[in-house]
N, CA, C and O of each residue as an XYZ file, in Angstrom:
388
protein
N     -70.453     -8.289    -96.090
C     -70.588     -9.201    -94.975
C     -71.609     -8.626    -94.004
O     -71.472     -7.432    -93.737
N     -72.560     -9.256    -93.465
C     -73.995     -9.208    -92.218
C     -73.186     -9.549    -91.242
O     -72.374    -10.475    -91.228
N     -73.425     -8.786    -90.433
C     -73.063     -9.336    -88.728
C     -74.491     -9.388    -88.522
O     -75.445     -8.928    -89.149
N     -74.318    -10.410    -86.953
C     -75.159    -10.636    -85.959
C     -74.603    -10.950    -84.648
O     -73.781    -11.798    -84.298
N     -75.358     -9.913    -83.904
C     -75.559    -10.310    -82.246
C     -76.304    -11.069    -81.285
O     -76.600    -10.411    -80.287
N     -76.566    -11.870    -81.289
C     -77.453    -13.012    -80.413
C     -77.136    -12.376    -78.938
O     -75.964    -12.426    -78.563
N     -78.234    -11.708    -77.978
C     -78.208    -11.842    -76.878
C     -77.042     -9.844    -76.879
O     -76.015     -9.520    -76.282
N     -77.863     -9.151    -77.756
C     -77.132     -7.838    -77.646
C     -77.211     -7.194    -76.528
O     -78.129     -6.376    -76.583
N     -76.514     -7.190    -75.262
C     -76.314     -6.234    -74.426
C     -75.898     -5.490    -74.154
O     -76.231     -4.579    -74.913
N     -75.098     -5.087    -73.263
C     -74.002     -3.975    -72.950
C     -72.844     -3.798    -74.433
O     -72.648     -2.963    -75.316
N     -72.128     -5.531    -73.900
C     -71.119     -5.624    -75.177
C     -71.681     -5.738    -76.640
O     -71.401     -4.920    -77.516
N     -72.605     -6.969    -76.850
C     -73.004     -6.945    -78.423
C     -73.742     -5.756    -78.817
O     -73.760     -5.471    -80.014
N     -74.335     -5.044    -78.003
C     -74.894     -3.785    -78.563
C     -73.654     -2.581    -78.681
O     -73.971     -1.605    -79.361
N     -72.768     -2.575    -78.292
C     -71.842     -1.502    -78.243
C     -70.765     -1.799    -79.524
O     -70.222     -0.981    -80.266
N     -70.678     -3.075    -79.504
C     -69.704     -3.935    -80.686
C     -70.254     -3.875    -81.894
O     -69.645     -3.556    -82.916
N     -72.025     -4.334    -81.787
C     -72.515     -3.430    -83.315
C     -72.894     -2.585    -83.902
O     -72.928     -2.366    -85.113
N     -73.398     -1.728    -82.551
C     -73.252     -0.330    -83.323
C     -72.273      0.401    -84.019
O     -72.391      1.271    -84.881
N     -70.918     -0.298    -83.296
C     -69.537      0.485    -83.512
C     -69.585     -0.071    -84.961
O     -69.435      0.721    -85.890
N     -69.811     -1.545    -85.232
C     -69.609     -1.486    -86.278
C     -70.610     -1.566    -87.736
O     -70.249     -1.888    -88.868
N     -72.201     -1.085    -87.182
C     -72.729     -0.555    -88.056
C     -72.252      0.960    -88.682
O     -72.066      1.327    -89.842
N     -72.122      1.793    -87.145
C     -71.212      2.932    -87.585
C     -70.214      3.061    -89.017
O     -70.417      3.791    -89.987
N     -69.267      2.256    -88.831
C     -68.676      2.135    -89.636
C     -68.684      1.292    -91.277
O     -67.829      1.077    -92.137
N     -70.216      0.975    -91.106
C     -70.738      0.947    -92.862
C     -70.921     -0.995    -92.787
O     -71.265     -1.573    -93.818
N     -70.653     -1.799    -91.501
C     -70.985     -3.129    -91.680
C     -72.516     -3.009    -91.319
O     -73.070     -2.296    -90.481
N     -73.079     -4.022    -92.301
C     -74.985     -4.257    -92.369
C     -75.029     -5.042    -91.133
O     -74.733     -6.231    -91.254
N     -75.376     -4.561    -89.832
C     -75.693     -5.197    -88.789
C     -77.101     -5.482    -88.096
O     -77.932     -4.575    -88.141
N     -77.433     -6.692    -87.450
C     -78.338     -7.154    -86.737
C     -78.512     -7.727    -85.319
O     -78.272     -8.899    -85.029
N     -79.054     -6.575    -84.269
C     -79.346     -6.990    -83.018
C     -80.020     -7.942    -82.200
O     -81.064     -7.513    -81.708
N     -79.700     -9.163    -81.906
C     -80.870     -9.140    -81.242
C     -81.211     -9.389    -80.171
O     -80.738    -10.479    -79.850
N     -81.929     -8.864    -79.232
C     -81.915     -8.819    -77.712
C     -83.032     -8.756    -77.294
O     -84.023     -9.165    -77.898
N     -83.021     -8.148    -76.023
C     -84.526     -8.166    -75.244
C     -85.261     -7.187    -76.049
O     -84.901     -6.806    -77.162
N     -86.562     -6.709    -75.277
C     -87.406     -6.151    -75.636
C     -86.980     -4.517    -75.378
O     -87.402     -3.711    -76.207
N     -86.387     -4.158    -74.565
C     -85.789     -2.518    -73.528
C     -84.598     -2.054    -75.098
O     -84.573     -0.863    -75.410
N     -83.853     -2.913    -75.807
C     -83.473     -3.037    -76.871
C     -83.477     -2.247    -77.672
O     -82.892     -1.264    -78.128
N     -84.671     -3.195    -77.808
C     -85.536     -2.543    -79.334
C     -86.296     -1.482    -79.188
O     -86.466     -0.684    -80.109
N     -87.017     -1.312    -77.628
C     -87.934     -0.190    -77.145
C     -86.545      1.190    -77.514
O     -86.998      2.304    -77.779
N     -85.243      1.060    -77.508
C     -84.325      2.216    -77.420
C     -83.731      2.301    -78.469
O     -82.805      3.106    -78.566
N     -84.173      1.342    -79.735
C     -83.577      1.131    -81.227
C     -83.383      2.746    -81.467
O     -82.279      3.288    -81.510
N     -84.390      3.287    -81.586
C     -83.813      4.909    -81.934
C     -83.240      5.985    -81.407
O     -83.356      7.141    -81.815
N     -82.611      5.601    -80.484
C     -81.585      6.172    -79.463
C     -80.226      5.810    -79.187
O     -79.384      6.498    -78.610
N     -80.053      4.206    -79.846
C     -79.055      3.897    -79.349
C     -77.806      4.419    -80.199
O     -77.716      4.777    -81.373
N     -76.858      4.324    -79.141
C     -75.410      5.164    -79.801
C     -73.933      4.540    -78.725
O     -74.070      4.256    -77.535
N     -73.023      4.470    -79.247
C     -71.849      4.270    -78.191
C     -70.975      5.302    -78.577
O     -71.247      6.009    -79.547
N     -69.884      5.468    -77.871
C     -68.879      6.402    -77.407
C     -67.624      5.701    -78.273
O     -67.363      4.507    -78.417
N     -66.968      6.854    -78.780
C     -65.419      6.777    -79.349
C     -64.507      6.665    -78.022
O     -64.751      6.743    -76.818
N     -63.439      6.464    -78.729
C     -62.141      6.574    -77.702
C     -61.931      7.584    -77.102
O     -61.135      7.566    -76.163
N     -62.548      8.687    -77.455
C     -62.370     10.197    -76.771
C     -63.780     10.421    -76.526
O     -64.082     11.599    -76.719
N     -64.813      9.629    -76.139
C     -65.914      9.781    -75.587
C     -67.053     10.272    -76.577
O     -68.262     10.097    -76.419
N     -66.501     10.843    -77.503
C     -67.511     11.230    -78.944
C     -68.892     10.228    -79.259
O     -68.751      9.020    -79.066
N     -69.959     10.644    -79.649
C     -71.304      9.393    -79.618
C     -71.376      9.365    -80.916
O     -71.336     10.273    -81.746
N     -71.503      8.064    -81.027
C     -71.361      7.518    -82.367
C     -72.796      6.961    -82.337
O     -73.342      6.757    -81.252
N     -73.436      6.703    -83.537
C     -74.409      6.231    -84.064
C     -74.359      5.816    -85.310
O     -73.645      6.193    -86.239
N     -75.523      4.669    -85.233
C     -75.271      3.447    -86.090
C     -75.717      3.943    -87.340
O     -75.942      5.153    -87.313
N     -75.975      3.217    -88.749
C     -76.564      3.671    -90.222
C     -77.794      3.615    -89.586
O     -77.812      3.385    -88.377
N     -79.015      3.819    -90.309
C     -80.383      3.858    -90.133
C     -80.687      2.491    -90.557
O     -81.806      1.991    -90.453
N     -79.740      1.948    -90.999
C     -80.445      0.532    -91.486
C     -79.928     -0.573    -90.523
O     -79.859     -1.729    -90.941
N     -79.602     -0.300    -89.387
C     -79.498     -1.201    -88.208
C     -80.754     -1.722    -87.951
O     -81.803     -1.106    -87.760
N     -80.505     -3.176    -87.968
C     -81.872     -4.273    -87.541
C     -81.847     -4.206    -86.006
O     -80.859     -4.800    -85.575
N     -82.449     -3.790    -85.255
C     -82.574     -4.401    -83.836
C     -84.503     -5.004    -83.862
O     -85.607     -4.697    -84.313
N     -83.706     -6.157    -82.912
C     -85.444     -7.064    -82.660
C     -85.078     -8.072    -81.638
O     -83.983     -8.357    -81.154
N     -86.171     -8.500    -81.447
C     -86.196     -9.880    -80.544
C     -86.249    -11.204    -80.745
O     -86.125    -12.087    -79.896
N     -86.514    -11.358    -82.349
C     -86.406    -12.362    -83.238
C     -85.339    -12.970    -83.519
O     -84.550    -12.279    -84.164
N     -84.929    -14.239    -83.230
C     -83.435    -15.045    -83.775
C     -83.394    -15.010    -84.722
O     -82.471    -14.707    -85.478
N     -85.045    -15.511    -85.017
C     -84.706    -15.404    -86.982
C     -84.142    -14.704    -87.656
O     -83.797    -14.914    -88.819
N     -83.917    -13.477    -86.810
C     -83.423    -12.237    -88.221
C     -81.980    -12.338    -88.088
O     -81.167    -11.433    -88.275
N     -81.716    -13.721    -87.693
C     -80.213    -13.782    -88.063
C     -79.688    -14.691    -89.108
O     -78.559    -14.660    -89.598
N     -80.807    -15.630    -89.427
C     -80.824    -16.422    -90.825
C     -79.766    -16.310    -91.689
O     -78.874    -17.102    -91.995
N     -80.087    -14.899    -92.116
C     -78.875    -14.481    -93.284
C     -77.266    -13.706    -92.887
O     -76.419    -13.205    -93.627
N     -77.300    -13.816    -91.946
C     -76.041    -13.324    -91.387
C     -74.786    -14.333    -92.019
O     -74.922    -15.497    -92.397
N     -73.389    -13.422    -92.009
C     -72.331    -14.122    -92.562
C     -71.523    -14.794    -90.843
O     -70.978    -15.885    -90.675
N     -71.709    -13.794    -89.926
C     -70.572    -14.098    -88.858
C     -71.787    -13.769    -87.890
O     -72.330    -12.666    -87.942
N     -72.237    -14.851    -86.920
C     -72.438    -14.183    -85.555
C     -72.020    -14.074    -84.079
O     -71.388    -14.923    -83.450
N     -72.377    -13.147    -83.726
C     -71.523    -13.100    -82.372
C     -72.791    -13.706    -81.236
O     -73.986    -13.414    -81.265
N     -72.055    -14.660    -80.233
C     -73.109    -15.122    -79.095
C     -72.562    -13.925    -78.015
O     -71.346    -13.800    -77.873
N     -73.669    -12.889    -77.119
C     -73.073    -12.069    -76.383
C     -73.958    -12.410    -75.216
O     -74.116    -11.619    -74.287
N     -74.368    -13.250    -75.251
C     -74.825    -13.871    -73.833
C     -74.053    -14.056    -72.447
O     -72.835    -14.171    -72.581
N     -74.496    -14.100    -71.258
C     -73.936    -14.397    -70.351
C     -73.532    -16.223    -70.441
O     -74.233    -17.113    -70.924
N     -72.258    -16.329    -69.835
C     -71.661    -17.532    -69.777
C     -72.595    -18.611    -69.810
O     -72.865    -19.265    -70.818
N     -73.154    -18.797    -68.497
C     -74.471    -19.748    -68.601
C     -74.984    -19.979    -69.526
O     -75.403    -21.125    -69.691
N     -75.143    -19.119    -70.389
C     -76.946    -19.291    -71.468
C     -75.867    -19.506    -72.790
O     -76.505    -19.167    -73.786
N     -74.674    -19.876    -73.137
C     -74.114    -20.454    -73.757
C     -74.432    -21.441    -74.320
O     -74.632    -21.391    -75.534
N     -74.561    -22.511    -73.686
C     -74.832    -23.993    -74.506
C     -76.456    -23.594    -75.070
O     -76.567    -24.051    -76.208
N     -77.459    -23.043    -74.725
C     -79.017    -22.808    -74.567
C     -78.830    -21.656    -75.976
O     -79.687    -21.885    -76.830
N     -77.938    -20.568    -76.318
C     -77.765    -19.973    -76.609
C     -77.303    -21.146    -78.877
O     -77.528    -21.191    -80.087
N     -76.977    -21.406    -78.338
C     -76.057    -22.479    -79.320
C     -76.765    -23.680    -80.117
O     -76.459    -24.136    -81.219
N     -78.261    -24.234    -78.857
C     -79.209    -24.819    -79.164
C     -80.075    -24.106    -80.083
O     -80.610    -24.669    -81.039
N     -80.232    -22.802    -79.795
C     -81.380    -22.147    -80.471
C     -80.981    -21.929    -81.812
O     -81.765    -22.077    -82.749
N     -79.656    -21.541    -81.965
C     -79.084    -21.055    -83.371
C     -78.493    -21.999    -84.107
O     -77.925    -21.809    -85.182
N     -78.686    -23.556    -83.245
C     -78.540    -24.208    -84.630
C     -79.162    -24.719    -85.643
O     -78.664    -25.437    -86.509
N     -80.625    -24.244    -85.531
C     -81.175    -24.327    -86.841
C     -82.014    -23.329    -87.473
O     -83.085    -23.351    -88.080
N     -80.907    -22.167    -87.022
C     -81.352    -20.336    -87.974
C     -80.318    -20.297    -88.692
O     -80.279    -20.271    -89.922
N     -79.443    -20.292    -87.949
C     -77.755    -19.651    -88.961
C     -77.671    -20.836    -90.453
O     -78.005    -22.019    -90.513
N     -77.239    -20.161    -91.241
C     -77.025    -20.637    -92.400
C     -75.658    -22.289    -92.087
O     -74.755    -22.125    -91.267
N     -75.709    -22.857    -92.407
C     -74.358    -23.880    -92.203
C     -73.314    -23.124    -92.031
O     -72.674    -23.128    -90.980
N     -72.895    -22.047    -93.526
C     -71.739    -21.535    -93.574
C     -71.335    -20.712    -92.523
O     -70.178    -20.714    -92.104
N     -72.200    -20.029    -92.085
C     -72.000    -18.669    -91.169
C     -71.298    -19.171    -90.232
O     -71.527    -20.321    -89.858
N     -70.133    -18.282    -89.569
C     -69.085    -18.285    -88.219
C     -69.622    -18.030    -87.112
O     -68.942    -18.010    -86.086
């Protein structure tokens, strides 16, 4: 299963690293500051430990690269919801959640 983050910030970037960490094929995608920190980024365990993602974490600024995703997550602010929903309905596959 592909995850995707639409609008990776604080939360969708922390939610997929955790779970690229843990061996799911994940894809970011967010601003530009993002991707400028793709090779740095890392989040914290429950006991504060830094975790980092596989090397094969997608981060970009491209929606497209969510095409093939099985499940995506919208991590946008409330507002940019409906705008958020417009854009991805004609990337995401039909099936995808």
């Amino acid at each position: 299963m592909k995850v995707g983050f639409f609008g990776a910030g604080a939360i969708g970037g922390y939610v997929g690293v955790r779970l690229s960490a843990g061996g799911t094929p994940v894809v970011l995608v967010g601003r530009r500051s993002l991707v400028d920190d793709a090779p740095d980024l890392e989040a914290a365990d429950l006991d504060g430990r830094p975790v980092r993602p596989r090397p094969d974490l997608e981060v970009t600024e491209r929606a497209e690269a969510l095409s093939d995703v099985d499940v995506c997550f919208v991590t946008v602010k409330a507002a940019d919801t409906k705008d958020a929903g417009a854009r991805l309905q004609d990337i995401l596959r039909p099936d995808a959640i």
